[in-house]
C-alpha positions as CSV (number, residue, x, y, z in Angstrom):
1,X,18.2,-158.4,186.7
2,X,21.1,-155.9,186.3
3,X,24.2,-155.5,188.6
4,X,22.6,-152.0,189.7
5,X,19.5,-153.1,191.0
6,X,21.4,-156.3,193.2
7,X,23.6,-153.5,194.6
8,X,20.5,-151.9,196.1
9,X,19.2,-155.3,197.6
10,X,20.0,-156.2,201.4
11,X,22.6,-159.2,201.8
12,X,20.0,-161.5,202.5
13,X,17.8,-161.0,199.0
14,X,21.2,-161.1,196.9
15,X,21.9,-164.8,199.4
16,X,18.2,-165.8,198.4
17,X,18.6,-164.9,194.9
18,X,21.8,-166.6,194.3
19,X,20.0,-169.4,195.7
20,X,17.5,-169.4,193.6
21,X,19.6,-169.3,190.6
22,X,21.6,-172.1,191.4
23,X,18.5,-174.2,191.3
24,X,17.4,-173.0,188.3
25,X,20.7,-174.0,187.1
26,X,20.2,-177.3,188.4
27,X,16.8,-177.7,186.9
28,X,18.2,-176.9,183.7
29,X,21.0,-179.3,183.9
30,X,18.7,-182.4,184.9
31,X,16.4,-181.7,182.2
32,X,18.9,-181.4,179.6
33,X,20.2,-184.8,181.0
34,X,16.3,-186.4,180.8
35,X,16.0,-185.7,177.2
36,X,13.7,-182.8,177.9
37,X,13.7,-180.0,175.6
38,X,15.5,-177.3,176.9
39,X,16.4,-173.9,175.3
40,X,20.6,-173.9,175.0
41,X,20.6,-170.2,175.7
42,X,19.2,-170.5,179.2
43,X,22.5,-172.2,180.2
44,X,24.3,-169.0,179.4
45,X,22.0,-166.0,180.8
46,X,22.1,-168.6,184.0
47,X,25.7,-168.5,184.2
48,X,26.1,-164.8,183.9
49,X,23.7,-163.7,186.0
50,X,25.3,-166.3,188.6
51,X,28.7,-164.4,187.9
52,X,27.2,-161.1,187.7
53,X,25.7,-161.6,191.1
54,X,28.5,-163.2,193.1
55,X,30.7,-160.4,191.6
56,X,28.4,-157.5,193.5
57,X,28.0,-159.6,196.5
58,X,31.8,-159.7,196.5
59,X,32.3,-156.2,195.8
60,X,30.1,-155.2,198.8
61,X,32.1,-157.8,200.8
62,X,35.2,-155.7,200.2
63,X,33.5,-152.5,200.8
64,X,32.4,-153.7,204.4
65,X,36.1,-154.9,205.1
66,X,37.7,-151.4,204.2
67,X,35.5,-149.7,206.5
């Protein structure tokens, strides 16, 4: 998911979302650690879109305190 569409979530989707993608990291770290096959990019695109989310959460969080 891009940065534009997370800006047009509510805080609560972007706190489930982040959420969600932590697991998924998670998963992908315990599978990796199991022998399980696991695709190396996945660890990346995880990663970003973990930054790229926290980024826009932050961004809005500094928005709201200028107001």
């Amino acid at each position: 998911m891009s940065a534009k569409e997370w800006r047009a979530k509510p805080a609560a989707e972007q706190k489930d979302e982040l959420l969600k993608l932590r697991r998924e990291q998670f998963a992908l770290r315990m599978q990796r650690a199991t022998g399980q096959g696991v695709k190396p990019d996945q660890f990346g695109k995880v990663r970003k879109s973990i930054a790229r989310l926290k980024t826009v959460m932050r961004e809005a969080a500094i928005a709201g305190e200028k107001k």
